[in-house]
PDB file with SEQRES, HELIX, SHEET and CRYST1 records, atoms N, CA, C and O in Angstrom:
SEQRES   1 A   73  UNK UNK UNK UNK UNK UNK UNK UNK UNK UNK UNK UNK UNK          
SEQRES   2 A   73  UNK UNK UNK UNK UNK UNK UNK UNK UNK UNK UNK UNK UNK          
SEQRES   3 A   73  UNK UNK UNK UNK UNK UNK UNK UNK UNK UNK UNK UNK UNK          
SEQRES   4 A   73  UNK UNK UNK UNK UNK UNK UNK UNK UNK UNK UNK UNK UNK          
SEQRES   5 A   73  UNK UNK UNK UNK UNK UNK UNK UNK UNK UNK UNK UNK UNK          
SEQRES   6 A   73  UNK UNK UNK UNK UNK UNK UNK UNK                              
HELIX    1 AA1 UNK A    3  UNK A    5  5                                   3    
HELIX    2 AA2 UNK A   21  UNK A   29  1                                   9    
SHEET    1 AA1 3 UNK A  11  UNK A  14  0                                        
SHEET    2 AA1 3 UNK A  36  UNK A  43 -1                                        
SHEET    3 AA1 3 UNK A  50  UNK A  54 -1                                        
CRYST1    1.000    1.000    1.000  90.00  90.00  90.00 P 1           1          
ATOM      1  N   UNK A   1     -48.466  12.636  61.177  1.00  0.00           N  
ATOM      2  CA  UNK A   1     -47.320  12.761  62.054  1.00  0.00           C  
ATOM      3  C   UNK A   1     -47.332  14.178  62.619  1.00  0.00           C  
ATOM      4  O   UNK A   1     -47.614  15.212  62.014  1.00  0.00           O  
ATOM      5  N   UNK A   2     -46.922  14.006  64.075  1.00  0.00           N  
ATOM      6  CA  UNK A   2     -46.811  15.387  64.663  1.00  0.00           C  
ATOM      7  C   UNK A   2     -45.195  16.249  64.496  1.00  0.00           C  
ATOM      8  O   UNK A   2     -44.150  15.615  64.352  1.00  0.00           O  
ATOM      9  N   UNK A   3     -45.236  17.408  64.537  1.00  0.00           N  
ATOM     10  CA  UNK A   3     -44.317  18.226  64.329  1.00  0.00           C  
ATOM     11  C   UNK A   3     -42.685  17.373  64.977  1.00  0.00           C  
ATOM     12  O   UNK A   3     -41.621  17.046  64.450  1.00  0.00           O  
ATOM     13  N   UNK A   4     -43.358  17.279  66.571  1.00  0.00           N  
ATOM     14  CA  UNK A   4     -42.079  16.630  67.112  1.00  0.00           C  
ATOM     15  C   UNK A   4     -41.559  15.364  66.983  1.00  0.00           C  
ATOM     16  O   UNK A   4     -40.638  14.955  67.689  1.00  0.00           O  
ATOM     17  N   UNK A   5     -42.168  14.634  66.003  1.00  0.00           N  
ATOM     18  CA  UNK A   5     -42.037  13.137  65.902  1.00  0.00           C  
ATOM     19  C   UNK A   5     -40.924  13.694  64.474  1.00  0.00           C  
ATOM     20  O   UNK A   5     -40.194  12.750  64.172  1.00  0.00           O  
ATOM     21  N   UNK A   6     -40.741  14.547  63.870  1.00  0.00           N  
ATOM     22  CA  UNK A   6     -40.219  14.966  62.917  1.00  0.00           C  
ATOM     23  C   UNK A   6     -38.393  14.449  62.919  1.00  0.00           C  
ATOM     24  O   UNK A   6     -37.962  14.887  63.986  1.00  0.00           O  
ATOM     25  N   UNK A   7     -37.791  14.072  62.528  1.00  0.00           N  
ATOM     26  CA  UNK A   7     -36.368  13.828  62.153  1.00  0.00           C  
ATOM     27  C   UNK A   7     -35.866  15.294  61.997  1.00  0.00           C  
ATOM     28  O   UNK A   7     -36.394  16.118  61.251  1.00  0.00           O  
ATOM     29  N   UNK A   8     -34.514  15.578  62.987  1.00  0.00           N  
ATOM     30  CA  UNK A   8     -33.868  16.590  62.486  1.00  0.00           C  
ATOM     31  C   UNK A   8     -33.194  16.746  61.070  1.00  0.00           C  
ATOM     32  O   UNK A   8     -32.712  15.738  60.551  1.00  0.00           O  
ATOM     33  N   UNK A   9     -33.141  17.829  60.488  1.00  0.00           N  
ATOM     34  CA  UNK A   9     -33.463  17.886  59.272  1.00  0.00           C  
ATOM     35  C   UNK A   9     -33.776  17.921  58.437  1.00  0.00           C  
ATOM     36  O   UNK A   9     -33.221  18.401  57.450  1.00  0.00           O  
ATOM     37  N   UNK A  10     -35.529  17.059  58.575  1.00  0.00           N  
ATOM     38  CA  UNK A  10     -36.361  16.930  57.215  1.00  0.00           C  
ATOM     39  C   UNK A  10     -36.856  18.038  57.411  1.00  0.00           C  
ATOM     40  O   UNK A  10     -36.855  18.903  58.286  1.00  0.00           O  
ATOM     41  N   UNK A  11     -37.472  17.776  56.001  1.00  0.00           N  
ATOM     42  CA  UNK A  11     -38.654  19.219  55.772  1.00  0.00           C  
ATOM     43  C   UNK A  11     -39.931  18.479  55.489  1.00  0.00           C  
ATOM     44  O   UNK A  11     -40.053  17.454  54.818  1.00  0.00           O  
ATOM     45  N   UNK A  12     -40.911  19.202  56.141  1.00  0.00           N  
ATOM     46  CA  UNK A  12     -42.025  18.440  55.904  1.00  0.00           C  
ATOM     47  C   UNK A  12     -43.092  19.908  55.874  1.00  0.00           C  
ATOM     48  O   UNK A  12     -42.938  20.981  56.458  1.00  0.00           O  
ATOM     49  N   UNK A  13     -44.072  19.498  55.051  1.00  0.00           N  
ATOM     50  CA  UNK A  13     -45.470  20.895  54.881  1.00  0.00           C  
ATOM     51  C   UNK A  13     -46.537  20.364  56.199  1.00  0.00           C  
ATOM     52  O   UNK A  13     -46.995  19.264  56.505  1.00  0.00           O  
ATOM     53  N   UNK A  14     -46.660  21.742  56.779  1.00  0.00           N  
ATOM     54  CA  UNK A  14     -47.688  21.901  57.401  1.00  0.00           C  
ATOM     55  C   UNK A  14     -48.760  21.566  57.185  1.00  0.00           C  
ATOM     56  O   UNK A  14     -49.198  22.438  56.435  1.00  0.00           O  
ATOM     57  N   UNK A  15     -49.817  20.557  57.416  1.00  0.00           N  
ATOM     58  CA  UNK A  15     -51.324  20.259  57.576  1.00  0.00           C  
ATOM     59  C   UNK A  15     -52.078  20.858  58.286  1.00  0.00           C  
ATOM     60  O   UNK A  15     -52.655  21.792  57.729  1.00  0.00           O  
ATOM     61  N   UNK A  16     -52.320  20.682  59.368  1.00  0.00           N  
ATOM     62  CA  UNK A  16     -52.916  21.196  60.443  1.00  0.00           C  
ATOM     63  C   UNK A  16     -52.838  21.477  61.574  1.00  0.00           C  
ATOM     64  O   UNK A  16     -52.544  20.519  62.289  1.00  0.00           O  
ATOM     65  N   UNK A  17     -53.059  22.960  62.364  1.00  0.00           N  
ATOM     66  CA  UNK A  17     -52.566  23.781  63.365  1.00  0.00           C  
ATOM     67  C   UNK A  17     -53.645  23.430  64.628  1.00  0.00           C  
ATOM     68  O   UNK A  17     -54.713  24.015  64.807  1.00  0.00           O  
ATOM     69  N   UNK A  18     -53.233  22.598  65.255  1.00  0.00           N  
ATOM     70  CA  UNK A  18     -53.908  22.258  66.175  1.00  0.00           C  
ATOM     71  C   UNK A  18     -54.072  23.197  67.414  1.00  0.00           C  
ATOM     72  O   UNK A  18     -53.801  24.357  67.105  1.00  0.00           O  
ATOM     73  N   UNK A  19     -54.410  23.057  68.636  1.00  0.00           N  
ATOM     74  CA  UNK A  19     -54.524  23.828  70.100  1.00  0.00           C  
ATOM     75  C   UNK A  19     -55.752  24.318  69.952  1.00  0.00           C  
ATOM     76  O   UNK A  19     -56.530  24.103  69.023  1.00  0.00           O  
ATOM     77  N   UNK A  20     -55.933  25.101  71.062  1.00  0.00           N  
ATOM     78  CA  UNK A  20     -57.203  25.988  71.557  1.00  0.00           C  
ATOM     79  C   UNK A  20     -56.745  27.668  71.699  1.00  0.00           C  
ATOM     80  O   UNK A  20     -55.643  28.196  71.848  1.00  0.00           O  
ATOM     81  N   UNK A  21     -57.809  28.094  71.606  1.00  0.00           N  
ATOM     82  CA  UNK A  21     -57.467  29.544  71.696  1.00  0.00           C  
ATOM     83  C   UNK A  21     -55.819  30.350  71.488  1.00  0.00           C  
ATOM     84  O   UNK A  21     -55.056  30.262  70.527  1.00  0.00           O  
ATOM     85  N   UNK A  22     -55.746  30.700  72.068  1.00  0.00           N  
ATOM     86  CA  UNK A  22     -54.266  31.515  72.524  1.00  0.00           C  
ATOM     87  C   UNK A  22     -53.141  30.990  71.958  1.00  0.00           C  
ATOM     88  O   UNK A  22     -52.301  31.606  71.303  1.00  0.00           O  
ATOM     89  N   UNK A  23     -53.156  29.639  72.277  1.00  0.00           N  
ATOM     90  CA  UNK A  23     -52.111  28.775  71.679  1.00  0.00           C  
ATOM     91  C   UNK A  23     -52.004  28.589  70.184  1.00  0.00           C  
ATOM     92  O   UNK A  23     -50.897  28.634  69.647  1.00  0.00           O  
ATOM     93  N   UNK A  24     -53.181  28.368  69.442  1.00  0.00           N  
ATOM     94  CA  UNK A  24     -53.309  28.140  68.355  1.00  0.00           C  
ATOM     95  C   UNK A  24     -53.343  29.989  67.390  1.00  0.00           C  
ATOM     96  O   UNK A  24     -53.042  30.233  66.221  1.00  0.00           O  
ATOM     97  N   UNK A  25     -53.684  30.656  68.163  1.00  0.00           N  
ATOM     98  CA  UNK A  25     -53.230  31.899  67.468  1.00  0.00           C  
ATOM     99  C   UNK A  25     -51.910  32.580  67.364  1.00  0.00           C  
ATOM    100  O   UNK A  25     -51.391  33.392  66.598  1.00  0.00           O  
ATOM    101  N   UNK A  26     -51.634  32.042  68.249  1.00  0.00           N  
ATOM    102  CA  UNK A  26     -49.925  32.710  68.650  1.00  0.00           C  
ATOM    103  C   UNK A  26     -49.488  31.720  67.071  1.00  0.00           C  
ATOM    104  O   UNK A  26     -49.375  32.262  65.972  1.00  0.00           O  
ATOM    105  N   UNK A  27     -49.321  30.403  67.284  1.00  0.00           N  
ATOM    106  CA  UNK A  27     -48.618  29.887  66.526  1.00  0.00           C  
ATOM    107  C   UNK A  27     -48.760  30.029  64.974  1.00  0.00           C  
ATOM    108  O   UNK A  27     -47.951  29.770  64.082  1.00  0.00           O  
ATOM    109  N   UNK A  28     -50.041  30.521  64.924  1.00  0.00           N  
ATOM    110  CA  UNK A  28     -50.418  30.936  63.420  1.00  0.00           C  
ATOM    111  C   UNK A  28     -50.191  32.767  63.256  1.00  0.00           C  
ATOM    112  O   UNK A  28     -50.258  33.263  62.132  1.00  0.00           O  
ATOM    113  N   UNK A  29     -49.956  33.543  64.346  1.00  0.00           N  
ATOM    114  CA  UNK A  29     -49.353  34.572  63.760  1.00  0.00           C  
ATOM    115  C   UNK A  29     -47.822  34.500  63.884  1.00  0.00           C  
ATOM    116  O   UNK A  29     -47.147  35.296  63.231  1.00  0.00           O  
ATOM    117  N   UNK A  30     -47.253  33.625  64.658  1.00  0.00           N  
ATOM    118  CA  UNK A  30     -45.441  33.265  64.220  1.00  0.00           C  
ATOM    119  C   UNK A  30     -44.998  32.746  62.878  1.00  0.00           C  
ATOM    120  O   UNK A  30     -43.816  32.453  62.697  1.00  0.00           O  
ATOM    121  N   UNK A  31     -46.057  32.600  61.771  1.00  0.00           N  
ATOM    122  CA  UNK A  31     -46.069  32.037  60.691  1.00  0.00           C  
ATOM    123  C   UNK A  31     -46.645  30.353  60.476  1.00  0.00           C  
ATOM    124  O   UNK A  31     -46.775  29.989  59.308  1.00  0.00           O  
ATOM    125  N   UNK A  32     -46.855  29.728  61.168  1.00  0.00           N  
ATOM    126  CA  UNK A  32     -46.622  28.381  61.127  1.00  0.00           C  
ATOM    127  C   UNK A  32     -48.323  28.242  60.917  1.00  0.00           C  
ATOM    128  O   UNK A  32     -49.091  28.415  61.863  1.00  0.00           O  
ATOM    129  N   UNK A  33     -48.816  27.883  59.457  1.00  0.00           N  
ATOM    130  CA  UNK A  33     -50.034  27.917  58.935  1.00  0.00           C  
ATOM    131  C   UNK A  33     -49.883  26.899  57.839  1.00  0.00           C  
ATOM    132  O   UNK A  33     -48.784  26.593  57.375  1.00  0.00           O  
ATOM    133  N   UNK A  34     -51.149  26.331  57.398  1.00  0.00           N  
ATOM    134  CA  UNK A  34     -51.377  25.235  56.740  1.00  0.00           C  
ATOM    135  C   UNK A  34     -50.451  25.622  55.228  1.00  0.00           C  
ATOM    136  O   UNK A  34     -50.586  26.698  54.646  1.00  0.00           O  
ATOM    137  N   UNK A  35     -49.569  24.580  54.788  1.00  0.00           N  
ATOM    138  CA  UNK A  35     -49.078  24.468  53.815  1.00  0.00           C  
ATOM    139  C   UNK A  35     -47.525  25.184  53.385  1.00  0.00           C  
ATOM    140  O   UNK A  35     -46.800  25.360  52.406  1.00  0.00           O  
ATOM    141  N   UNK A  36     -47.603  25.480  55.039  1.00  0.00           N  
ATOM    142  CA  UNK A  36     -46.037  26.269  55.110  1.00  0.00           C  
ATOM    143  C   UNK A  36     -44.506  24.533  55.289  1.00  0.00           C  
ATOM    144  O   UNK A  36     -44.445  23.326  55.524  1.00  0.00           O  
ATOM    145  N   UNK A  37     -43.907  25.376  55.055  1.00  0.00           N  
ATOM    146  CA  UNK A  37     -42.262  24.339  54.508  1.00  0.00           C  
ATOM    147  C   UNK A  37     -41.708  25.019  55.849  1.00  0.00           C  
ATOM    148  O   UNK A  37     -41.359  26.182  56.051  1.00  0.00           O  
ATOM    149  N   UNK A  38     -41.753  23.580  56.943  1.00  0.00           N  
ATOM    150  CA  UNK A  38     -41.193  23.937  58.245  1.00  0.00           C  
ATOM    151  C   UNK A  38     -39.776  22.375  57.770  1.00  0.00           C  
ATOM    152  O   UNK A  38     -39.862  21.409  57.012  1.00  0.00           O  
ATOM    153  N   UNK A  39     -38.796  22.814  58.568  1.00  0.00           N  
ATOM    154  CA  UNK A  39     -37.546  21.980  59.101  1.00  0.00           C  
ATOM    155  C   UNK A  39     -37.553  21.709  60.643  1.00  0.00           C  
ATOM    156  O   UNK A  39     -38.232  22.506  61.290  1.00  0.00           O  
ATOM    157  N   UNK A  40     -37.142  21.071  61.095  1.00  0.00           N  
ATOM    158  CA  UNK A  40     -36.644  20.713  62.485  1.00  0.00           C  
ATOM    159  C   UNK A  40     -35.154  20.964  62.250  1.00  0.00           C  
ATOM    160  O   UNK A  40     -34.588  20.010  61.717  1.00  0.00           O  
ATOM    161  N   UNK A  41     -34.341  22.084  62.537  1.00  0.00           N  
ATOM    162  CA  UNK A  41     -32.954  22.267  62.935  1.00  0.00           C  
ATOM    163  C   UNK A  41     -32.036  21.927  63.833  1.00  0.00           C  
ATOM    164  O   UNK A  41     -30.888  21.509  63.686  1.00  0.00           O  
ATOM    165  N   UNK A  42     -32.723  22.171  64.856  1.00  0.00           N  
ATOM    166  CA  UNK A  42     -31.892  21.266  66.092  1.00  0.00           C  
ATOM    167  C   UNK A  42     -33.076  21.338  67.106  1.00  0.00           C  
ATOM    168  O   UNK A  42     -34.074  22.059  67.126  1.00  0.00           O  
ATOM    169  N   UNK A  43     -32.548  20.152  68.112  1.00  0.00           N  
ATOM    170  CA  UNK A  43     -33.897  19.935  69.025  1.00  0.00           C  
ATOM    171  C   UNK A  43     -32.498  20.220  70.482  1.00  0.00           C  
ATOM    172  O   UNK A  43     -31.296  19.967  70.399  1.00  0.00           O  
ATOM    173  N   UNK A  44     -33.115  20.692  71.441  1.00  0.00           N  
ATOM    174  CA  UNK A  44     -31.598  21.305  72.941  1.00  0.00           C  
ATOM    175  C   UNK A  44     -31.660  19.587  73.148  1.00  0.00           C  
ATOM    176  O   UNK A  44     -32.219  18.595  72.680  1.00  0.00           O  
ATOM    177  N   UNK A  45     -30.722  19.968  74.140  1.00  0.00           N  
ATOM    178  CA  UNK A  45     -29.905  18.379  74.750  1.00  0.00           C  
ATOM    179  C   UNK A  45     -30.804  17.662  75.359  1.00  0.00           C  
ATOM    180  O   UNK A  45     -30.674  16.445  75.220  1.00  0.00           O  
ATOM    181  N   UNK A  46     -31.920  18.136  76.168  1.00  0.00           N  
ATOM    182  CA  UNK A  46     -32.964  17.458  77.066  1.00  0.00           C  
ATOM    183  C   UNK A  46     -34.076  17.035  76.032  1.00  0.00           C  
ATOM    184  O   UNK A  46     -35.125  16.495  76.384  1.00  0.00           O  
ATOM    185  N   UNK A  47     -33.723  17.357  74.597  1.00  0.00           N  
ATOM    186  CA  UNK A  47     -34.980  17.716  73.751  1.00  0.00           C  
ATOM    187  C   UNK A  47     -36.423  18.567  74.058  1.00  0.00           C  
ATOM    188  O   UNK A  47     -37.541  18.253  73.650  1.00  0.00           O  
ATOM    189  N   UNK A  48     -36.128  19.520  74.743  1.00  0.00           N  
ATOM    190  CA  UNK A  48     -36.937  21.035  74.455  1.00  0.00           C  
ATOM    191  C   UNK A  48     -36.299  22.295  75.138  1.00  0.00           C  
ATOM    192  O   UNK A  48     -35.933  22.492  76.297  1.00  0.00           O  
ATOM    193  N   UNK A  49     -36.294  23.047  74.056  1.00  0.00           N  
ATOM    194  CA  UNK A  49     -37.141  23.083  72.845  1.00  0.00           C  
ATOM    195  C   UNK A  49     -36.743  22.834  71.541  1.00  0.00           C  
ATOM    196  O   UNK A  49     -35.697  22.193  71.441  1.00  0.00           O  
ATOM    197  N   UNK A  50     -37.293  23.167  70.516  1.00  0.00           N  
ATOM    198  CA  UNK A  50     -37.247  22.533  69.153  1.00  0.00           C  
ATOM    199  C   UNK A  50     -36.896  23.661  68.626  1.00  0.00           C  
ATOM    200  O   UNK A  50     -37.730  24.523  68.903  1.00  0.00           O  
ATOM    201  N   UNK A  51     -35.713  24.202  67.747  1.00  0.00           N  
ATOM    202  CA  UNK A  51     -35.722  24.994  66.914  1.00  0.00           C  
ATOM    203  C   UNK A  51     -35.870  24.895  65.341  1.00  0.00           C  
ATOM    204  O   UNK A  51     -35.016  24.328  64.658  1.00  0.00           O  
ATOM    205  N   UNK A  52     -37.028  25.491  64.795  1.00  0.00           N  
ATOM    206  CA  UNK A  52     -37.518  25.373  63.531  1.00  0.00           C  
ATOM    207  C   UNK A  52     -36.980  26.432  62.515  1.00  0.00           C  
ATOM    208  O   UNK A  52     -36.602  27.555  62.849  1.00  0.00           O  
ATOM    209  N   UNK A  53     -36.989  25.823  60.903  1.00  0.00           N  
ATOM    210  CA  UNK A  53     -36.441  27.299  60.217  1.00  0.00           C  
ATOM    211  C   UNK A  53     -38.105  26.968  59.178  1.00  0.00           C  
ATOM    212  O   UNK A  53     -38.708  25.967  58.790  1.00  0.00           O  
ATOM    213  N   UNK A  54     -38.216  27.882  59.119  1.00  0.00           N  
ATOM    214  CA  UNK A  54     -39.617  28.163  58.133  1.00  0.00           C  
ATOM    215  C   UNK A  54     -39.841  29.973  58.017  1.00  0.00           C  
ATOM    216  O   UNK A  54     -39.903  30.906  58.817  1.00  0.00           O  
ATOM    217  N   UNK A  55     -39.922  29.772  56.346  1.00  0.00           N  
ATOM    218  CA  UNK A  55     -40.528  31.303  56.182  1.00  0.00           C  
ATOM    219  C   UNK A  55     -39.105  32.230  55.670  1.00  0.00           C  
ATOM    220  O   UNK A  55     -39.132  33.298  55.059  1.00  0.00           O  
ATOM    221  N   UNK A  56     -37.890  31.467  56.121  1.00  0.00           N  
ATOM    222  CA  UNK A  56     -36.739  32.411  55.711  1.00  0.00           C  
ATOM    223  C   UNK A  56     -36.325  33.132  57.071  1.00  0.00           C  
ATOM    224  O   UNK A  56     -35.699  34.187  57.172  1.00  0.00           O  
ATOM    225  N   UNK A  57     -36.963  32.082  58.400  1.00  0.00           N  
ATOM    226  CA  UNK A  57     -36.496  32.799  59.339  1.00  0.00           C  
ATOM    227  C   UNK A  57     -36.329  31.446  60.631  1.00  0.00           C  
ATOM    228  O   UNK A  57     -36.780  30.362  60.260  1.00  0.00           O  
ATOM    229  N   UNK A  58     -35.841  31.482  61.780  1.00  0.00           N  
ATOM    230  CA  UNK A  58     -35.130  30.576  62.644  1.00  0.00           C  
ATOM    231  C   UNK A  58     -36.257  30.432  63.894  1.00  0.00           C  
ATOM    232  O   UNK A  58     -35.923  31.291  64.711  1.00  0.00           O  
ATOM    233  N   UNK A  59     -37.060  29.952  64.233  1.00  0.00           N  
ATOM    234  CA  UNK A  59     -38.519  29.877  65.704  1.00  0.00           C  
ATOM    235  C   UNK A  59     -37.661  28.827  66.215  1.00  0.00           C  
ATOM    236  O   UNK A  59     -36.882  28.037  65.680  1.00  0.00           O  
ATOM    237  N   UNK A  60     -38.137  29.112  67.752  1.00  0.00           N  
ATOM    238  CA  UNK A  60     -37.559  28.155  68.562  1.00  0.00           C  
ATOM    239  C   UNK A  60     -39.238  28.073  69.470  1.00  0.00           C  
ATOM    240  O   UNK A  60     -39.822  29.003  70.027  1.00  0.00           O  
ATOM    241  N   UNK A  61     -39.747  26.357  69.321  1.00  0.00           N  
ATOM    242  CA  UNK A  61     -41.020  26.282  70.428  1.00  0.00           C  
ATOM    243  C   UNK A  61     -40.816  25.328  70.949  1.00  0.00           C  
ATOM    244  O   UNK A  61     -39.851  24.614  70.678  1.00  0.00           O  
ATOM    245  N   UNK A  62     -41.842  25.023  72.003  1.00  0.00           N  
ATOM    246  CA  UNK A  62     -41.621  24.085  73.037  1.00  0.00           C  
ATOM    247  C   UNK A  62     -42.278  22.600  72.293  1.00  0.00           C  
ATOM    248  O   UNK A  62     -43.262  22.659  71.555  1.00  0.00           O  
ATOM    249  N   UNK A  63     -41.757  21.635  72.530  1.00  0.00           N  
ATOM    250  CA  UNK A  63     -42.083  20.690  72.304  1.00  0.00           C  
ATOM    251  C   UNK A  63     -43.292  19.940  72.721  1.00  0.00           C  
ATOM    252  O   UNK A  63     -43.660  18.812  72.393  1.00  0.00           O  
ATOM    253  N   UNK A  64     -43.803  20.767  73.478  1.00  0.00           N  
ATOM    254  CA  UNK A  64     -45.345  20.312  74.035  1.00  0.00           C  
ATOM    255  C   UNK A  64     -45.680  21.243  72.777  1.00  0.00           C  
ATOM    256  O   UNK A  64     -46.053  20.474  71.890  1.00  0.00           O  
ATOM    257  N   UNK A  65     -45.709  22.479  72.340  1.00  0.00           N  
ATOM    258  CA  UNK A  65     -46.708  22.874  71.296  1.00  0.00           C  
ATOM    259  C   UNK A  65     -46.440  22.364  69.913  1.00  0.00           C  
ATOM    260  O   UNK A  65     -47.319  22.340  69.051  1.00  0.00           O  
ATOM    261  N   UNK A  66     -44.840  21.832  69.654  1.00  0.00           N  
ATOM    262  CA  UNK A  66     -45.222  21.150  68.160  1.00  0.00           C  
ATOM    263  C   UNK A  66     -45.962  20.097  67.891  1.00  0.00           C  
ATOM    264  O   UNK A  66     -46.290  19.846  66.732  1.00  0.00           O  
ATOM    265  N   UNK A  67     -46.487  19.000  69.381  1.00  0.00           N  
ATOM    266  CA  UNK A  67     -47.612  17.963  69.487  1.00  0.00           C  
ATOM    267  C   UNK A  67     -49.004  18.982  68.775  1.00  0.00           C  
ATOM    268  O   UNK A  67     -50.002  18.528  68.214  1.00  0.00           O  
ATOM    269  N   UNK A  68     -48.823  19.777  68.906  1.00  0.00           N  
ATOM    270  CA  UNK A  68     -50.272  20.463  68.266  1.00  0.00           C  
ATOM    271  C   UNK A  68     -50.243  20.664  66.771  1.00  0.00           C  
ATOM    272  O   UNK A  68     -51.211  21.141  66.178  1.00  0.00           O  
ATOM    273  N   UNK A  69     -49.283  20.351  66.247  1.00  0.00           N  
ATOM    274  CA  UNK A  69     -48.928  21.099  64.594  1.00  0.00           C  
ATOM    275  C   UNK A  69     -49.021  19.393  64.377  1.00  0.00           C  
ATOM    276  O   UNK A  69     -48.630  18.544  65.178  1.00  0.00           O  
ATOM    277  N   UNK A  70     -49.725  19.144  62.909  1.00  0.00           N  
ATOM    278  CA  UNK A  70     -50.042  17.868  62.450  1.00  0.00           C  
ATOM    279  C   UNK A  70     -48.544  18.695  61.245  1.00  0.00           C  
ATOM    280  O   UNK A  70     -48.108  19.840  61.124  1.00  0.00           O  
ATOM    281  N   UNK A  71     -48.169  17.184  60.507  1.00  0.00           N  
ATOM    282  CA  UNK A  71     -46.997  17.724  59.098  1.00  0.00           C  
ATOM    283  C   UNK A  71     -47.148  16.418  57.879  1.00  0.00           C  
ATOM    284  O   UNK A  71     -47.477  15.289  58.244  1.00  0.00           O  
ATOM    285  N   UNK A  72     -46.987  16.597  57.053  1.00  0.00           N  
ATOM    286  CA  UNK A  72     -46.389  15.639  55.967  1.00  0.00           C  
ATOM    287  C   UNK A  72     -45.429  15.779  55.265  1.00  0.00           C  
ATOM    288  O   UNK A  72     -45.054  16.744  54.600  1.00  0.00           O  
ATOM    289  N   UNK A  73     -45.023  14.803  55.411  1.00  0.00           N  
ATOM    290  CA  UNK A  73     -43.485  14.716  53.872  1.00  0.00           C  
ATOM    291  C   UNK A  73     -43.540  15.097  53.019  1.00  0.00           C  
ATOM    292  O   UNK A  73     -42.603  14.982  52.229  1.00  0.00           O  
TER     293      UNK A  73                                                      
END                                                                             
């Protein structure tokens, strides 16, 4: 399952950090790396973007890049 297919609220662990270059580094130095404890908090009214809490701290990304983050329950 991808990040954005996620239910607000659950918590699910990070698997695998998908994208290419740029994209996939950004998101792995914002914290979001294999085996991290991400939430979906609230998703905006149009649904994007997605605000995530992971790490002890609040990310807000676009919903085209959580299609790149694989997760499990």
């Amino acid at each position: 399952m991808t990040l954005d297919q996620l239910p607000v609220g659950q918590e699910a662990t990070v698997t695998v950090v998908g994208g290419q270059g740029a994209l996939r580094r950004r998101l792995l130095d914002m914290g979001i790396t294999p085996k991290t404890k991400i939430q979906i908090r609230k998703v905006a009214p149009l649904g994007d973007p997605i605000e995530l809490r992971l790490r002890g701290y609040l990310l807000t990304i676009r919903k085209e890049d959580a299609q790149q983050i694989e997760v499990e329950l």
